[in-house]
N, C-alpha and C positions, 0 to 999 in steps of 0.2 A: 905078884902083881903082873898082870897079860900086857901086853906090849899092844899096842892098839897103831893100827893102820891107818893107811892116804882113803881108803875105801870106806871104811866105818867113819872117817869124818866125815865123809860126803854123806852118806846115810843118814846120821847124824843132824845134818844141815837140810837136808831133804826132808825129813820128819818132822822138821821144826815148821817147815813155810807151807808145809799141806794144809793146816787149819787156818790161815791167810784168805780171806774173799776174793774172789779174782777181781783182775783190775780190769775196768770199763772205761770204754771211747768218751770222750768230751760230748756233753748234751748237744753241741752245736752239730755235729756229725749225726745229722736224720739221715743225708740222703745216703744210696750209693755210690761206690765209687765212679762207674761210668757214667753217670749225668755228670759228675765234679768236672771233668774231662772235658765233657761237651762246654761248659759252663766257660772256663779257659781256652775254650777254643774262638769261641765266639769275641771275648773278650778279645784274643788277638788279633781278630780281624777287625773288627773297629778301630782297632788303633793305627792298624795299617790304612782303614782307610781315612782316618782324620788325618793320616800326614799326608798322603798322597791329597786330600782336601786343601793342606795349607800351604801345599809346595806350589800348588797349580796358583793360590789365592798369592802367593808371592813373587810367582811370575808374573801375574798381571800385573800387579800392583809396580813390577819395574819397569814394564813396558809402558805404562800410566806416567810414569816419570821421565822417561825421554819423549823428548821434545816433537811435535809431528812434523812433517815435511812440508813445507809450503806448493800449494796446488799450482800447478801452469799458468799462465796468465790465460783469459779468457778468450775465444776464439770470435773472430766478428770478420765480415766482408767487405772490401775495401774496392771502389774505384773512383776513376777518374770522373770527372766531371764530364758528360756530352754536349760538345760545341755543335752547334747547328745554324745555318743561314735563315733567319726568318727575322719576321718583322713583330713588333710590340703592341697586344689589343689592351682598349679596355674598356669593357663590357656595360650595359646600362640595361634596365629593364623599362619596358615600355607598353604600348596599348595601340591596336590596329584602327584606322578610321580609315571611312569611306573617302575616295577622293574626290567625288558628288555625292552629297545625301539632300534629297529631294522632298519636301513635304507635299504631296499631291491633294489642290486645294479649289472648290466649287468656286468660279469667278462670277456666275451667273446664281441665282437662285431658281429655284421650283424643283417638281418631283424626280427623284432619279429611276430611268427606267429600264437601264438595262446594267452588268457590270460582266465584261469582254473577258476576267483575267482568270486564272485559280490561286489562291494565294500563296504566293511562296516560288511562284514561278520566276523565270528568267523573260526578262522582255528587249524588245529594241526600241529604239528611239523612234517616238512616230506612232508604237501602234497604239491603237484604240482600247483605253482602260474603261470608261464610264459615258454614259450617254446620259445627257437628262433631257425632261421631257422639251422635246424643241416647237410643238405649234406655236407656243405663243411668242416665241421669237420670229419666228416663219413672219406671222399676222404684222409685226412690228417690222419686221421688212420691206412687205410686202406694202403698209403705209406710207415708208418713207419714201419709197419707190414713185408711189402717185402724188407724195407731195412735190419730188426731184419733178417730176413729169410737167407738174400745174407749173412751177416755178419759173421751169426753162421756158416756157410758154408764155408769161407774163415777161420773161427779156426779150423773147422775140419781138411779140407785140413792141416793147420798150423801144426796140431799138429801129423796127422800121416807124414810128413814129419820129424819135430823133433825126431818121435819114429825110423823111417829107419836112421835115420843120429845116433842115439844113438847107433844102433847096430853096424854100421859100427864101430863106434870110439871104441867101445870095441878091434876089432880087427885091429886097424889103419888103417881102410880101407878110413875112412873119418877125414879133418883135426881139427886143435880144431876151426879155422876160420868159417869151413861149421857150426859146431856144434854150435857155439854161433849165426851165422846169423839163424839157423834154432828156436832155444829158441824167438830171438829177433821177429822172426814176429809169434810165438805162441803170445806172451803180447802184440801186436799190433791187432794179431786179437781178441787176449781176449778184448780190450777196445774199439774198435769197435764194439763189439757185446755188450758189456755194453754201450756203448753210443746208439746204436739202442733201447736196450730198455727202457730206459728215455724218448728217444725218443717216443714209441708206448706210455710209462706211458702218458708224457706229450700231445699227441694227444686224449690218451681218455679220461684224464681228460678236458679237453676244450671242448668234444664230453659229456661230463656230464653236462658242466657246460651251455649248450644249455638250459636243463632243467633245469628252478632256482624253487627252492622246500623253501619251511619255516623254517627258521633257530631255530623258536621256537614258541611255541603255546601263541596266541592271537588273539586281532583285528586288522584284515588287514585294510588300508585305501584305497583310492582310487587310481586305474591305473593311474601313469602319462604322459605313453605313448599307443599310442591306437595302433592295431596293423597296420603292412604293415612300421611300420617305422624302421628307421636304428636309434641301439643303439650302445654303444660306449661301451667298455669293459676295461679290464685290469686294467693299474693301473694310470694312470692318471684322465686327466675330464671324467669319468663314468658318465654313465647315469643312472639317481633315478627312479628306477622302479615301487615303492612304500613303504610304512610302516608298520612296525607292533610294536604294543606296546601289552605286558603279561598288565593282570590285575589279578589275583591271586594268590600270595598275592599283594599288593601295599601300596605304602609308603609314608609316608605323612614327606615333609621336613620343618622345622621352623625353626626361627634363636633365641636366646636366647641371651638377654644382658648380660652385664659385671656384672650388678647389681645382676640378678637373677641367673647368673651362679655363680656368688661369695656365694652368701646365698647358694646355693644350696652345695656347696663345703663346706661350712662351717658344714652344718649336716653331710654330710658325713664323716668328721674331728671329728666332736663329738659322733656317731657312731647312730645320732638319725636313719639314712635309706641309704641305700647301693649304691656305686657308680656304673653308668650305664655304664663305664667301664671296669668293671669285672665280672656284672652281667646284666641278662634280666629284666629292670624295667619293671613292668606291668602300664601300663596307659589307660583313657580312651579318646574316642573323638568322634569327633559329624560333621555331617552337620552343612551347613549354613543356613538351613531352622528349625534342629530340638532342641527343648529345653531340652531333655536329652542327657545323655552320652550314645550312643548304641552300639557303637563302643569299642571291647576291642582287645588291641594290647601292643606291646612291643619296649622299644626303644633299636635299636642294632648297633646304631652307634653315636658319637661326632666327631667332626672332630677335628686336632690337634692344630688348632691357630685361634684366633679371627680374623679377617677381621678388619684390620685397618682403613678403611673409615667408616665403621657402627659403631664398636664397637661390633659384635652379632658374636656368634659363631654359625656355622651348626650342629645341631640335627637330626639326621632321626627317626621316629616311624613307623614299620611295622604292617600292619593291615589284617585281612582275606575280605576276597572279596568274598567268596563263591557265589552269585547270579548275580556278574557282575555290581551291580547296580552304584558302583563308578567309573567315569570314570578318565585320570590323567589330569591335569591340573586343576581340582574342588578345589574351597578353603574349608578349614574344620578346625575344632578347636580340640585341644588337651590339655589332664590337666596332667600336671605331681605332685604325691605322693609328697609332703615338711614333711610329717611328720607318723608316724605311728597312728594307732589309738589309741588317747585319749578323756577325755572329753572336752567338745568344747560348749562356752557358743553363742547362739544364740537370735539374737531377730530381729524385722522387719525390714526391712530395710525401711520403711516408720516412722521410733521410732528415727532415723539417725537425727541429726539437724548439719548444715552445716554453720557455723563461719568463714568465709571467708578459713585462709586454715587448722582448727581447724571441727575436728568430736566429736560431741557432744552429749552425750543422758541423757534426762531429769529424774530424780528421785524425788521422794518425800519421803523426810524425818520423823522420828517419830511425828514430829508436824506439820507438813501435809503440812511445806515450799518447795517450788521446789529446786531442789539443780542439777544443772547443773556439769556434767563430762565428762574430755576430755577422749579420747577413742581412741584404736588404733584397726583398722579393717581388717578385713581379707575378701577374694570373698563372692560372694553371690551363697549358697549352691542349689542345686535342689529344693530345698521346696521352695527357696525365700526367705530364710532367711538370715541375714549376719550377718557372723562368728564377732565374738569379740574377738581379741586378749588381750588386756589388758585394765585397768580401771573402770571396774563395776566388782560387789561381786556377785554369786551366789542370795545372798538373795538379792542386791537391788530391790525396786521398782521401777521399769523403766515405763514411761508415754506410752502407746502406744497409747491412742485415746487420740482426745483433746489437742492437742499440739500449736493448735492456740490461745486456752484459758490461757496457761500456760505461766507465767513470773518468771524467779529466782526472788529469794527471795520471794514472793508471797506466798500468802496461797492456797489451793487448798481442795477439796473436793474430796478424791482418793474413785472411784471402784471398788472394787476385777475383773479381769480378768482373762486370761490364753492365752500362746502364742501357736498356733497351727498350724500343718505345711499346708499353703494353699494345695489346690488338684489341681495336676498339668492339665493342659492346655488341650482341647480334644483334639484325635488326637493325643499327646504327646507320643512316643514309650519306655516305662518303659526299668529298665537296668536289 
């Protein structure tokens, strides 16, 4: 029996597994191995960045949970209120009139024949506007003239008769019958001879009145009738031959409420300013176009009772005209004095905050809260400023900027400012 080796087993075992199929990859392995790689590579870096995605998404998410910081208090402009010396208006609107307006009117009738003016022109008192035709007032003077003449002739006659019958009756040569009838037609021819002359008066005056002259210096208006026509005189339907209205001085009339005549009576009861019925208020006033007072005038008349359908009393203000520039029937404004000069607290009127029917101006307190006060107000002065009558102190800090920023009770971060009086408007005609 041979002895068999470590080497013949192995051969042995070799010989055995050669007819064995070889063995094959798992069907899932198509690809190769270097895409496998790529495939893993990729994968790791998605992962990286999903976390790097949710680290950054949980940082927010912790800053989203702490609390934010509360913002400054809001910033706004603070000043003082501007004390000023002046006096208190208060203003009315009104209507300019003529201080003569003249209807130029035919006293005589018949044709008119000639017309002296241009319309629209400036005249003086005296001259000659219209002529109408005068012979036949001439013929009618000229009548009376010869009746004045027969008249005084028939007292002559009268009266040296009277003086022959006087003598007689001294020596009764004449009766007292002659002697009375001879007196009787002296006073008969004396009033005939004074009716003749009324007479001649009355013919030359109608011989005047052919020429209608300007009753007073102004602007004429326009011819109403053109010549060659017949006007109508005397004293019934006349006929309007034209107008004339004065314009220096001229007068500007307003009506004044119960409300504001009452207050205004009340100063004068407490003697703060003088009544314009004893005295010439001085006042100022203005066009419709201009934003100062240029105008200065005096009011010289009240009338004596309200108008019971308005409730407004008539006021007149006379005013100088010097250059003609104002015509009458122009609207115009006027301020009448409520008070003498004192001091008078002002601030913007854009500082004004309006509360349904409450006036309101913001301030800020020592600890820098808004502190809202009611306030009673007065007009708005040339500078644009509005007067303050009661409610705020000299010293408060009133808000003038920044008032959209500003809530009561709220805190606030105040500015130092200064109120200043705007510069008025170009153009603007200083007083």
């Amino acid at each position: 029996m041979q002895k068999r080796t470590t080497e013949d087993d192995a051969d042995d075992v070799t010989a055995l597994r050669e007819p064995e199929a070889p063995v094959r990859a798992p069907s899932y392995e198509t690809e190769p191995r270097p895409k496998r790689r790529w495939g893993n590579l990729l994968l790791l870096l998605a992962l990286i960045a999903a976390g790097a995605l949710l680290y950054q998404y949980w940082g927010f998410w912790k800053e989203e949970q702490v609390a934010p910081a509360a913002p400054p208090p809001p910033t706004v402009t603070v000043a003082n209120p501007l004390v000023k010396e002046m006096r208190t208006w208060t203003d009315f609107t009104g209507q300019f009139e003529a201080r003569e307006s003249v209807e130029i009117r035919a006293r005589v009738s018949g044709y008119l024949e000639s017309i002296n003016f241009t319309d629209g022109q400036l005249v003086k008192k005296g001259d000659l506007l219209f002529v109408i035709e005068p012979r036949p007032y001439e013929i009618a003077l000229a009548q009376a003239k010869a009746q004045l003449t027969q008249t005084e002739a028939q007292l002559q006659l009268a009266e040296l008769q009277l003086q022959r019958t006087a003598e007689l009756r001294k020596n009764d040569f004449a009766s007292k019958e002659t002697y009375d009838q001879r007196v009787a037609e002296v006073t008969s021819a004396t009033a005939s001879r004074d009716n003749a002359i009324a007479s001649v008066d009355q013919a030359q005056l109608n011989l005047d009145y052919t020429h209608v002259s300007a009753p007073v210096s102004g602007r004429v208006g326009r011819h109403e009738v053109s010549i060659g026509n017949l006007v109508m005189g005397g004293t019934g339907a006349t006929t309007l031959l034209t107008t004339i209205v004065s314009l220096d001085p001229i007068w500007l009339m307003f009506n004044v409420s119960e409300g504001d005549g009452m207050a205004y009576k009340r100063l004068v009861q407490r003697g703060e300013i003088k009544s314009p019925r004893d005295n010439a208020i001085e006042v100022q006033g203005q066009l419709m176009d201009e934003k100062t007072w240029s105008l200065k005038g005096t009011i010289d008349f009240v009338d004596n009772q309200y108008d019971r359908s308005s409730g407004t009393i008539r006021v007149r203000a006379s005013f100088d005209n010097p250059d003609l520039f104002i015509t009458p029937g122009q609207f115009g404004r006027v301020r009448v004095p409520m008070s003498q000069d004192r001091p008078t607290i002002l601030v913007p009127d854009a500082a004004v905050v309006t509360d349904q029917s409450m006036k309101l101006l913001f301030t800020v307190g020592p600890d820098g809260t808004v502190v809202p006060k009611p306030v009673e107000l007065g007009p708005v002065t040339d500078d644009n400023l509005r007067i303050v009558e009661s409610g705020i102190a000299p010293t408060d800090e009133v808000i003038i900027n920044g008032l959209l920023r500003a809530r009561p009770g709220q805190k606030v971060t105040p500015e130092q400012g200064t109120i200043q009086s705007p510069p008025l408007p170009s153009g603007a005609n200083g007083q």
